[in-house]
C-alpha positions in Angstrom: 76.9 51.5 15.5 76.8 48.5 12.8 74.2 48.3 10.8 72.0 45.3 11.0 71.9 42.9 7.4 69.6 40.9 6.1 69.2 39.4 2.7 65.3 38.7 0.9 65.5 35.9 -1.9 63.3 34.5 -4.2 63.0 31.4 -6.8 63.0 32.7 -10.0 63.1 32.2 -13.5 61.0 29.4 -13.7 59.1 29.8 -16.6 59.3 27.5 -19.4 58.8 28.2 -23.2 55.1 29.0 -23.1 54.3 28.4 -19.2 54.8 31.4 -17.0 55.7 31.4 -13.5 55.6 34.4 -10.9 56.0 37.8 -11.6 59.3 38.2 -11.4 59.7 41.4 -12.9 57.9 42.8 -9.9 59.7 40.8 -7.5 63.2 41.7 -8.9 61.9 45.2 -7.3 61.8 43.9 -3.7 64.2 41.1 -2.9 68.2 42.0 -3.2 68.9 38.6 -4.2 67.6 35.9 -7.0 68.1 31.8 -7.1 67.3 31.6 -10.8 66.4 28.2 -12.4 69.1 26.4 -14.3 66.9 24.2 -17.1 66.5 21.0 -15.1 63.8 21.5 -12.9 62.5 24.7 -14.6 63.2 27.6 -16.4 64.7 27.4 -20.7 67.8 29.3 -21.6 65.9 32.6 -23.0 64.3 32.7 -19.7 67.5 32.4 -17.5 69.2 34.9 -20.0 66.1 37.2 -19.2 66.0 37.0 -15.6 69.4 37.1 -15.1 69.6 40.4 -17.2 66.8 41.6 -14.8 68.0 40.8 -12.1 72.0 42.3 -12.6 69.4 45.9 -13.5 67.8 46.1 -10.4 71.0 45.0 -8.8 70.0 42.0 -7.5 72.8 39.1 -6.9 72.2 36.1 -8.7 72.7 32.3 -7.9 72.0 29.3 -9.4 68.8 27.0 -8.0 70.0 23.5 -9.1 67.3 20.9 -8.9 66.5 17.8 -9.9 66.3 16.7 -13.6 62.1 16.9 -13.5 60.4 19.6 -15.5 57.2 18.0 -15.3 57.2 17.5 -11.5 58.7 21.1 -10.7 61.6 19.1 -9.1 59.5 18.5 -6.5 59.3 14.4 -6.4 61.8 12.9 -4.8 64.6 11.1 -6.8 66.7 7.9 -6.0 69.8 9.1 -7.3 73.5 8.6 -6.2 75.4 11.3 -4.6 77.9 11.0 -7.9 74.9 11.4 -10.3 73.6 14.4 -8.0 77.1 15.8 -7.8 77.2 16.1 -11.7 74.0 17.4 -12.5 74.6 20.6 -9.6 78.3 20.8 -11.4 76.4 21.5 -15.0 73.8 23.3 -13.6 76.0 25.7 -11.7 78.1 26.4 -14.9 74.9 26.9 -17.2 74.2 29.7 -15.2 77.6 31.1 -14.9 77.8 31.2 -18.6 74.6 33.5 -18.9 75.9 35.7 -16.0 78.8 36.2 -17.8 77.2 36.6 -21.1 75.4 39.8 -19.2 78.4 41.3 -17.8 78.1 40.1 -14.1 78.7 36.7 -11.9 76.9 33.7 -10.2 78.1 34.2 -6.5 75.6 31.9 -4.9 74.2 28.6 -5.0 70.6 26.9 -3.5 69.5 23.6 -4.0 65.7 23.3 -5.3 62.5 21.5 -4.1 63.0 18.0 -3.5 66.5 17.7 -4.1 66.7 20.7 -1.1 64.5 18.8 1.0 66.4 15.6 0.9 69.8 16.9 1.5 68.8 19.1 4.7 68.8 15.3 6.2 70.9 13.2 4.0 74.7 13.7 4.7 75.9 11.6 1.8 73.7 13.5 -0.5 74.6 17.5 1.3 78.4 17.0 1.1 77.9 15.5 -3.0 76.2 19.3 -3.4 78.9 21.0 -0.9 81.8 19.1 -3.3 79.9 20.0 -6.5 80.1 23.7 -5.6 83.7 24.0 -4.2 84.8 21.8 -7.8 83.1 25.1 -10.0 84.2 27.5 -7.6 85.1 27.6 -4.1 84.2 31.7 -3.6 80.7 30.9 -4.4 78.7 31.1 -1.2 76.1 28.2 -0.2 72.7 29.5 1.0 71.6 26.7 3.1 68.4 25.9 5.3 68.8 26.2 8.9 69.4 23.8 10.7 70.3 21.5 8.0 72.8 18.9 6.5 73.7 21.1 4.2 75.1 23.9 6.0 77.2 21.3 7.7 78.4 20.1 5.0 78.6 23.4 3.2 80.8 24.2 6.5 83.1 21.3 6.7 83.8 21.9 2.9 85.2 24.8 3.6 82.5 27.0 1.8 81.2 30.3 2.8 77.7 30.1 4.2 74.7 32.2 4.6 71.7 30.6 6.5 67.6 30.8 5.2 64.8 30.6 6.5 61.8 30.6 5.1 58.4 33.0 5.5 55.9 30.9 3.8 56.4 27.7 5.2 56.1 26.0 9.0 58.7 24.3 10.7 58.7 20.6 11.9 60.4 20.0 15.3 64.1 18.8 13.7 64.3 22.3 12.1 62.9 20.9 9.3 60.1 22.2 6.8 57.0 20.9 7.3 56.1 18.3 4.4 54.1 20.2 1.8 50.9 18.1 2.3 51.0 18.4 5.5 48.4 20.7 7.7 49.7 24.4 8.1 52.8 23.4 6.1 52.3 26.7 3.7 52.1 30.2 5.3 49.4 31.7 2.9 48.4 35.2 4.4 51.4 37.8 3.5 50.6 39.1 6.9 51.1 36.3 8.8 54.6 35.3 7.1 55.5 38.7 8.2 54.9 37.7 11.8 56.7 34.8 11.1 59.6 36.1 9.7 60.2 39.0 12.5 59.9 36.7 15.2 62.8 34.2 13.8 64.8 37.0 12.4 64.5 38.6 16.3 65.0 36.2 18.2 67.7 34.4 15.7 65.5 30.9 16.1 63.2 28.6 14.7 59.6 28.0 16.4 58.0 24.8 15.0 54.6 24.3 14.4 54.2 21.6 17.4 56.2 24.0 19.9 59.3 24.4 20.8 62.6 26.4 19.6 65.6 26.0 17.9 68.3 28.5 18.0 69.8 29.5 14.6 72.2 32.2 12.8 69.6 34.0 10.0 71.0 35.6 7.1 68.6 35.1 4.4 64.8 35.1 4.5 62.9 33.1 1.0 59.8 34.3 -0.1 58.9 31.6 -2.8 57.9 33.2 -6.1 55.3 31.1 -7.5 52.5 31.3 -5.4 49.9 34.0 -5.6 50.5 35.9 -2.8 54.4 35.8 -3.4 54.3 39.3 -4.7 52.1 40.9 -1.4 54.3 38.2 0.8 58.0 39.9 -0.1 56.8 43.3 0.0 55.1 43.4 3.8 58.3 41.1 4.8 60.4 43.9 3.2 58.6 46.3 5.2 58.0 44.5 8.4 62.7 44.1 8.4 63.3 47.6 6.8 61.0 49.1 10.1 62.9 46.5 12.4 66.2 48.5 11.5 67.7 46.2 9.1 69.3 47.3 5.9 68.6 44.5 3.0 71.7 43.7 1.2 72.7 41.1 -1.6 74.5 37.8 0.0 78.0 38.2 -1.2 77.2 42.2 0.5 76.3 40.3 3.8 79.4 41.7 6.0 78.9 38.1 8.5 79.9 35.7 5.6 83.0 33.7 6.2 85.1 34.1 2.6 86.5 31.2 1.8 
């Protein structure tokens, strides 16, 4: 009988010279896989060097969180940006990264789009095939983790990419399949047990289940626990615990035996 995977991911590395963010040193104990900040949004060069060094000795697989170029706002305010501009700034992003994997002996094999610039391109075409062409131009075996239901993993698709589809366990669905605007009512899923709840029931039943009602079949091959809240820590753990008594194995992305290689 095959083994059921699934893959647990975090945002990491997204401290900045003096200003600390999550715990990832406890986190990189729980989820198999890391998007680690590239500079733009977050995170400095001695703390993606430290994360990523982390991360390759718990043997967590490491990508690259592009975002955009907002350290004040977290890369969390939208931009009006071109797709050529965007395109460029995931191209330098991506290879930052890739020279600090490299630099500790291991790889980049995955990329995920940050905040707003994630947010805009799960509905903008235009702006989710400029990110699709950005990462087939560094390197067409790196695989796009996508949001459900989203422009991206179209365009990830059609670009001939290998996917693996997220969903995430702290945050409520709107009925397009997309997440529920931060400001929004229920928008965040606070209590660890709750996500948990949430999680197993998409996972399960291989859907989304928006706030308003509703559902929306989709493929799940990673679940995001974001690593800057509180309750990140607590959240990953009981989510880890809720899919390893479910009878799935938790495995890196490039490990995930679905994926398409391109």
């Amino acid at each position: 009988m095959m083994v059921k995977q699934i893959n647990l991911n975090a945002d990491m590395g997204e401290s900045f010279g003096a200003y600390s963010m999550g715990n990832d040193p406890a986190m990189l104990t729980v989820v198999t896989s890391a998007n680690v900040a590239c500079g733009f949004h977050a995170g400095d060069p001695l703390v993606m060097r430290e994360t990523v060094g982390l991360a390759f000795q718990n043997g967590v697989s490491v990508g690259a969180h592009p975002g955009f170029p907002d350290l004040q706002g977290f890369g969390r305010r939208r931009m009006a940006l071109s797709a050529s501009e965007v395109e460029a700034f995931v191209v330098v992003q991506i290879g930052a990264l890739q020279a600090v994997a490299a630099a500790a002996g291991g790889r980049v094999t995955h990329v995920k789009p940050h905040g707003a610039l994630s947010n805009i391109a799960a509905a903008d075409d235009a702006l989710a095939t400029a990110i699709a062409r950005a990462i087939a131009a560094v390197d067409k075996t790196l695989i796009f983790l996508a949001p459900a239901c989203s422009a991206m993993a179209r365009a990830g698709d059609a670009a001939g990419l290998s996917m693996a589809i997220e969903i995430f366990a702290d945050r409520a669905y709107a009925s397009d399949g997309q997440l529920v605007s931060r400001g929004q009512p229920g928008a965040m899923i606070h209590d660890p047990q709750a996500a948990q709840e949430h999680v197993l029931r998409m996972v399960r039943e291989q859907a989304l289940f928006p706030l308003a009602g509703g559902r929306i079949e989709t493929p799940v091959d990673s679940i995001c626990v974001h690593g800057d809240g509180p309750e990140a820590l607590a959240t990953a753990r009981l989510v880890r615990e809720g899919l390893t008594a479910d009878g799935y194995a938790l495995t890196p992305i490039p490990d995930l035996a679905r994926l398409r290689l391109a």
